[in-house]
C-alpha positions as CSV (number, residue, x, y, z in Angstrom):
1,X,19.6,3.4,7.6
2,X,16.4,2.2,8.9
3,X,13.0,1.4,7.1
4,X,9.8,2.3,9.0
5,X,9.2,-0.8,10.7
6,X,12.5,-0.3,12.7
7,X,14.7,-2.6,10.5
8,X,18.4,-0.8,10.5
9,X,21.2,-1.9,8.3
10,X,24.0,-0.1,6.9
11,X,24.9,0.0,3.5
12,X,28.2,0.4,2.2
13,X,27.2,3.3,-0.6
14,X,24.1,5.2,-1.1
15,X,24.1,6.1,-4.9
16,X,20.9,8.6,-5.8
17,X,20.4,8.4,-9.5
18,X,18.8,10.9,-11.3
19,X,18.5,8.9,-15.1
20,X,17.5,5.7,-15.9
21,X,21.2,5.3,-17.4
22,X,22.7,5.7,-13.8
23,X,20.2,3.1,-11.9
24,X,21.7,0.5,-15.0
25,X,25.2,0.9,-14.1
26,X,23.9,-0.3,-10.9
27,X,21.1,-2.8,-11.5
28,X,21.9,-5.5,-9.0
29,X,22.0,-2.3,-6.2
30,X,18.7,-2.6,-3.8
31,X,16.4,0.4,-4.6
32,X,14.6,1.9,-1.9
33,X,11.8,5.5,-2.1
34,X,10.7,6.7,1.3
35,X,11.3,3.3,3.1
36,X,8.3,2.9,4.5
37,X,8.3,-0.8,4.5
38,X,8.3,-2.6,7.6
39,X,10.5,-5.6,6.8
40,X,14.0,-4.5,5.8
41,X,13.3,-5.5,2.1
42,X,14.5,-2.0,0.9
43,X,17.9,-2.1,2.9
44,X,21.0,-3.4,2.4
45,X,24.8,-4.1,3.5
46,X,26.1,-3.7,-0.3
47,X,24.8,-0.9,-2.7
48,X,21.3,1.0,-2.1
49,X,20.0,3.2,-4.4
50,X,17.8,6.1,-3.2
51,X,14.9,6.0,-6.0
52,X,13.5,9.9,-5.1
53,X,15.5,11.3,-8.0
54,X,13.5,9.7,-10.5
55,X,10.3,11.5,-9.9
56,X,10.5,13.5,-12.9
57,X,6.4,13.6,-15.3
58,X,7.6,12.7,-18.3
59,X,4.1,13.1,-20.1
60,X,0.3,13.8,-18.8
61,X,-2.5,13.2,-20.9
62,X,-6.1,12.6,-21.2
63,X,-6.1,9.5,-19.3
64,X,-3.0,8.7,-18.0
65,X,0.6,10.1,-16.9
66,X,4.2,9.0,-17.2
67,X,6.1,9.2,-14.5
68,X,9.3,8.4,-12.5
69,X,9.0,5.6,-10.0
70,X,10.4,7.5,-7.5
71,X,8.2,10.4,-7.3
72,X,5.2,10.0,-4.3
73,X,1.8,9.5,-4.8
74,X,1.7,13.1,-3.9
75,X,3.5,14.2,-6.6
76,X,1.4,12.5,-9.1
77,X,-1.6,14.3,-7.5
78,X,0.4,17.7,-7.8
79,X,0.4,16.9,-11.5
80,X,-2.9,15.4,-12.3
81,X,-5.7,17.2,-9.9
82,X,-5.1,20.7,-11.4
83,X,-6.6,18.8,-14.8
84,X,-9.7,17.4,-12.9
85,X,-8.1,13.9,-13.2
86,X,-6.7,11.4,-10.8
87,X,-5.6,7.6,-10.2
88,X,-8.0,5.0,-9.8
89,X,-6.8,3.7,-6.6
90,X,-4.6,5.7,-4.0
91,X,-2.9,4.4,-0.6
92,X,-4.2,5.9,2.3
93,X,-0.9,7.6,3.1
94,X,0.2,9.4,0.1
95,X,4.2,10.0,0.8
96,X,5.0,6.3,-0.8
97,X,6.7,6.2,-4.0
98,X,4.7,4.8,-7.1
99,X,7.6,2.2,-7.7
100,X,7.1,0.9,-4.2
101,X,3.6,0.8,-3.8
102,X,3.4,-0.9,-7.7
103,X,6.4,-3.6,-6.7
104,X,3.7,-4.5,-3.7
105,X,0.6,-4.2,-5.3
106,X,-1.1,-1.0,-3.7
107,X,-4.3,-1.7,-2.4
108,X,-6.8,1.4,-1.5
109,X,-10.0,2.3,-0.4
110,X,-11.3,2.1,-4.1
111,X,-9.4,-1.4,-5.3
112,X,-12.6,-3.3,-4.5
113,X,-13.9,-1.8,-7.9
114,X,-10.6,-0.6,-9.2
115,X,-8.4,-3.9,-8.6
116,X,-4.9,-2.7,-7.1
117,X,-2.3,0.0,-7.7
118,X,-0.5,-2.6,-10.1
119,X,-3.5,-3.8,-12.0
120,X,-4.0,0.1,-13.3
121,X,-0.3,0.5,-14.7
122,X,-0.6,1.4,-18.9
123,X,3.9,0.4,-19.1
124,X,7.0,0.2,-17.1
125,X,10.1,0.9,-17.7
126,X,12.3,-1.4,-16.5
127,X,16.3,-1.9,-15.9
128,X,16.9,-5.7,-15.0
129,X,19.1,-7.7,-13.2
130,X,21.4,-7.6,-16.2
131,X,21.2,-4.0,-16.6
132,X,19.8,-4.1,-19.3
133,X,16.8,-1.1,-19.7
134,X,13.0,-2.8,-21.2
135,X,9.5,-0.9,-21.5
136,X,7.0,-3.8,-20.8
137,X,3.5,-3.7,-21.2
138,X,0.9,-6.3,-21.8
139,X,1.4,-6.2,-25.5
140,X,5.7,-5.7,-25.0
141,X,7.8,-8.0,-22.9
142,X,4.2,-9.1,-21.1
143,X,6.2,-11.9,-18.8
144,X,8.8,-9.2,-17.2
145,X,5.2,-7.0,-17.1
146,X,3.9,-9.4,-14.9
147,X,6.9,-10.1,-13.2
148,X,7.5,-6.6,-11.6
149,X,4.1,-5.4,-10.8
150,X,3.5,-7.2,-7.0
151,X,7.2,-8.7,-7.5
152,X,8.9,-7.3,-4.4
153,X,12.0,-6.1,-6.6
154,X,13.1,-9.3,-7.3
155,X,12.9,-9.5,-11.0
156,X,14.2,-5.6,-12.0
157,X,14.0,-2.0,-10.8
158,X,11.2,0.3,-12.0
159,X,11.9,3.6,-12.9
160,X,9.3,4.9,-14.8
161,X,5.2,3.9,-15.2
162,X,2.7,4.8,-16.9
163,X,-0.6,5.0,-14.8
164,X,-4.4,4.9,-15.8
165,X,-5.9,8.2,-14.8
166,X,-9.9,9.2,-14.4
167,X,-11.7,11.9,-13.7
168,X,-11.7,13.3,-10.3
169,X,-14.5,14.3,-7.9
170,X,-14.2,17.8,-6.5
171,X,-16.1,16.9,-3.4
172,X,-16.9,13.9,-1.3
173,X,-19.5,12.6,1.6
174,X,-17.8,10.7,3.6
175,X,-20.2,8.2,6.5
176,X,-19.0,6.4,9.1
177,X,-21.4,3.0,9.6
178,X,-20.6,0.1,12.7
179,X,-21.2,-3.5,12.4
180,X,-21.2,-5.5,15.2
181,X,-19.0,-8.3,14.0
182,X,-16.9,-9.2,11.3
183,X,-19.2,-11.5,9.4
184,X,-21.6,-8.2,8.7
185,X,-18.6,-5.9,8.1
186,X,-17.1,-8.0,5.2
187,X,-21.2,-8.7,4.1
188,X,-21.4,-4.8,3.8
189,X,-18.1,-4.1,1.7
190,X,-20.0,-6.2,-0.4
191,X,-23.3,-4.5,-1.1
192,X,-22.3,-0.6,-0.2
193,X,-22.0,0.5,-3.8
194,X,-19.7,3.6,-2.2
195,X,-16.4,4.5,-4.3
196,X,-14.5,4.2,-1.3
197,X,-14.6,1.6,1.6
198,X,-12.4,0.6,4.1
199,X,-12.8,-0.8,7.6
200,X,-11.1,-1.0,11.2
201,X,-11.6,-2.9,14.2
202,X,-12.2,-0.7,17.1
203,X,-13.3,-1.6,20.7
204,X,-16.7,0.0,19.4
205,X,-17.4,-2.2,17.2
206,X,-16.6,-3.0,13.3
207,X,-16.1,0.5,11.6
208,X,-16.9,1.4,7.8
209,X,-15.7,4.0,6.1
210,X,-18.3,4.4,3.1
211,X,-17.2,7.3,0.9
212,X,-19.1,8.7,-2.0
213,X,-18.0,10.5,-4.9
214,X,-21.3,11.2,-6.4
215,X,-24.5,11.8,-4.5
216,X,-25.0,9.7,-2.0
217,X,-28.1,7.2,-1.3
218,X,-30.8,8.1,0.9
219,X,-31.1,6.9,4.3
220,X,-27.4,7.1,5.5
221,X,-27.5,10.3,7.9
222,X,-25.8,13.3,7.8
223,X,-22.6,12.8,6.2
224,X,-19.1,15.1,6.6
225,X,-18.3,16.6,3.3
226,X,-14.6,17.1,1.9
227,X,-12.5,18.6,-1.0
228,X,-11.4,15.5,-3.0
229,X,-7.9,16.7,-2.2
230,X,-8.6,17.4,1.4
231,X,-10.0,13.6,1.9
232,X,-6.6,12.0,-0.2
233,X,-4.6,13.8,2.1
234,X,-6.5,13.1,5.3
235,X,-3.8,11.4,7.2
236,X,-1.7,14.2,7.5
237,X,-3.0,15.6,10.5
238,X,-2.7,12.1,11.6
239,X,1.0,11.8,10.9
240,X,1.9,15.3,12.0
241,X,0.7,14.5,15.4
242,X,2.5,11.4,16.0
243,X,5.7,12.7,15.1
244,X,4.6,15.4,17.9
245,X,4.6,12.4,19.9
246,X,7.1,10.2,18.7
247,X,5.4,7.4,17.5
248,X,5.9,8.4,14.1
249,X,9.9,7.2,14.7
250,X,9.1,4.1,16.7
251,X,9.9,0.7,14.8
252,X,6.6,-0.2,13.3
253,X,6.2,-3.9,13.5
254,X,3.1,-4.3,10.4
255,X,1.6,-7.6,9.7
256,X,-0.6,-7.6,6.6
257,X,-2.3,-10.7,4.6
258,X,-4.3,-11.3,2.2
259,X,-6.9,-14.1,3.0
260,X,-10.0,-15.4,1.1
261,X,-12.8,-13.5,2.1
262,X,-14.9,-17.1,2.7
263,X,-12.6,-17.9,5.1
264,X,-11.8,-14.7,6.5
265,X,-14.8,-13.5,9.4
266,X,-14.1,-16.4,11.9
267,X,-10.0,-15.5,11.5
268,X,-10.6,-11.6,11.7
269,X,-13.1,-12.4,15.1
270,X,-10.4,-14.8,16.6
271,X,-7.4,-11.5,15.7
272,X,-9.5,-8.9,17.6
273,X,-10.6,-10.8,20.3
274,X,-6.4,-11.9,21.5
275,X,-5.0,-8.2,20.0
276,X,-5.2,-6.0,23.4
277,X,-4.4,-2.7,23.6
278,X,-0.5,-3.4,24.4
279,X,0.4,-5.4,21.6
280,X,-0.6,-2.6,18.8
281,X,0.7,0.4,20.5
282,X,-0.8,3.9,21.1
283,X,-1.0,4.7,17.0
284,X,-1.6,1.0,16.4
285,X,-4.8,-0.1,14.3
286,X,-6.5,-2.8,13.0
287,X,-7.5,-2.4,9.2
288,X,-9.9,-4.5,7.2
289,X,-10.3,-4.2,3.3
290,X,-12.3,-6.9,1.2
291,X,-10.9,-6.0,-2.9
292,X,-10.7,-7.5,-5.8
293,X,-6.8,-7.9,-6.8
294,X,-7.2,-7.4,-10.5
295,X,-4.7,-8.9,-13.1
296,X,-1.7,-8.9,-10.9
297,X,-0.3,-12.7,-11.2
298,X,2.5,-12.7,-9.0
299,X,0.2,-11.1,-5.5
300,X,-1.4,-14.6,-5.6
301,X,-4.4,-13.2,-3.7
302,X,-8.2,-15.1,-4.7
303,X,-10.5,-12.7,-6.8
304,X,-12.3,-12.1,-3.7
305,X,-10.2,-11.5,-1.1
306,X,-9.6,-9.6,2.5
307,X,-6.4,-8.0,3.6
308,X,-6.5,-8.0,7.3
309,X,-3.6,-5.2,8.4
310,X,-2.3,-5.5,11.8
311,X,-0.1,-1.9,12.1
312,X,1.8,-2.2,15.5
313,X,3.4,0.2,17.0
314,X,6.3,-0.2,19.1
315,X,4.9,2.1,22.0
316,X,7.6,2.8,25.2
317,X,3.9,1.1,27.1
318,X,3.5,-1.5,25.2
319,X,4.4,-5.0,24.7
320,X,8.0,-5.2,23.2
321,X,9.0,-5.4,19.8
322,X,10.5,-9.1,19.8
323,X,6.8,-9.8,21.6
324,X,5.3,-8.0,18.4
325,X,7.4,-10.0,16.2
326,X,6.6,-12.9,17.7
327,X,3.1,-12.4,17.5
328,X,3.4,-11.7,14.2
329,X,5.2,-14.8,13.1
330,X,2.3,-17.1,14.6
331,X,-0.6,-14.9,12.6
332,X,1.3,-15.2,9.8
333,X,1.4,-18.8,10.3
334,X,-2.0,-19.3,11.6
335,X,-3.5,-16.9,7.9
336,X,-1.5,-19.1,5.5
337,X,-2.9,-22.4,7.0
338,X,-6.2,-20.9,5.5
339,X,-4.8,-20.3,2.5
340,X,-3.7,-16.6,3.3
341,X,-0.4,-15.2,1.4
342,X,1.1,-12.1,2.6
343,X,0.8,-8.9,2.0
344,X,3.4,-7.2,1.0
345,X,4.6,-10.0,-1.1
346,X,7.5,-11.8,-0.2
347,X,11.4,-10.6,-1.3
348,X,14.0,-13.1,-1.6
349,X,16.6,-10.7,-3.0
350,X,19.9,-12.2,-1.6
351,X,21.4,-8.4,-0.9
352,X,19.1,-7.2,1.5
């Protein structure tokens, strides 16, 4: 079994549970959704358990829907957009299970008004280490609450949430904007009062995604218009081409933190300027994202922060994965000497 960032292990059973009673006969098994994490934090040796079972709505109201953890992002938009309503904040890629993204925090192009993925969940449900089965909310069980959201899977398995839901747009205007360093990129995410914005570096220059649900403000230029449903699902065309050209299978060598955003302009300048070509690949990108983490104590990211994603690829032309790795270890090292944490947060689970 291998996750997306090319971690393989083999466990010795795959269970796929269907009930929350089944995933508490095996509550110290390591759960995993589409295993798109980069790490090997959703793989084991011993017992996984394959989460997409649990993907079951269990209830969709006015503002909100219960659902299982293992059902994608997609799924939740299957249920919810046919009633004009949708979550607050969405992942770019939308095949990622809600448990996942909810155990790592979820950050989106709308979390700088809208706080993370985890910082918009209503309840949990929640089988522990013990097996034993909790709904947690602020108001129930608020510690094992807190524990979960952003908690790698180290304090229980989620199997069911109930998300904060909000009217959706039907359309969007979607502008593209360059900066021509990082010091004005993270000084625009700032005042562009768009519902979506999100970033790359690119050897243009700093881009900006500025996306607007309502009207937009004079002045911008001709902007593309989209379906709602069209723009959450943009990176499909993406995704199918790479898998047309294999990159979609190559190990994926991410490195992602979360740094203050005071500190973060002369560190992003410093990444682009020694990140070549080679060392993120033919799909590689750089992604920038200044947010606001919300209530979510156990991301440990400042209430103004930047999450700098560096999303290698393992290209057959470029530099080699232990070189990626490598590279990876010393900006890691380099971030948390400025007071950067890491993004996914860690696990420490001693099965995986």
């Amino acid at each position: 079994m291998r996750d997306f960032g090319g971690v393989t292990r083999t466990p010795r059973q795959v269970l796929r549970p269907t009930t929350t009673a089944e995933v508490a006969a095996h509550s110290t098994a390591v759960p995993h959704g589409t295993r798109h994490s980069n790490d090997g934090r959703a793989l084991t040796t011993e017992t996984a358990l394959d989460t997409r079972g649990l993907n079951a709505v269990h209830d969709l109201g006015e503002d909100r829907i219960t659902i299982g953890a293992g059902a994608t992002w997609r799924e939740v938009l299957d249920a919810t957009l046919p009633r004009g309503l949708t979550p607050p904040v969405l992942t770019d890629y939308l095949d990622l299970t809600v448990g996942g993204t909810i155990s790592a925090a979820g950050v989106g192009g709308t979390s700088h008004v809208h706080g993370t993925q985890a910082a918009n969940v209503i309840d949990l449900e929640v089988v522990t280490p013990t097996g034993e089965v909790l709904a947690c909310s602020p108001a129930e069980h608020a510690h094992l609450f807190d524990a979960v959201r952003a908690g790698a899977g180290r304090h229980g398995i989620i199997t069911r949430a109930t998300l904060r839901l909000i009217p959706a747009p039907t359309h969007v205007t979607s502008f593209d904007l360059i900066y021509a360093n990082a010091a004005e990129l993270l000084a625009a995410h700032r005042h562009i009062h768009a519902e979506h914005v999100s970033s790359q570096a690119k050897p243009t220059g700093y881009e900006l995604k500025a996306v607007y649900y309502q009207d937009p403000p004079p002045g911008l230029g001709k902007g593309e218009e989209l379906s709602y449903q069209d723009f959450t699902d943009r990176l499909t065309p993406d995704v199918e081409t790479f898998k047309t050209m294999g990159e979609w299978d190559r190990p994926h060598p991410w490195a992602q933190v979360i740094l203050p955003a005071d500190v973060a302009a002369p560190f992003i300048e410093r990444t682009v300027a020694a990140t070549t070509p080679a060392d993120l690949g033919i799909s590689g990108l750089i992604l920038i994202k200044r947010f606001t983490p919300g209530w979510v104590p156990q991301l440990k990211a400042p209430s103004d922060a930047v999450l700098l994603s560096l999303l290698r690829t393992a290209s057959p032309t470029a530099t080699s994965e232990a070189d990626m790795r490598k590279a990876n270890h010393a900006f890691h090292t380099e971030a948390a000497a400025l007071g950067a944490v890491p993004y996914p947060p860690p696990s420490d689970n001693p099965t995986h």
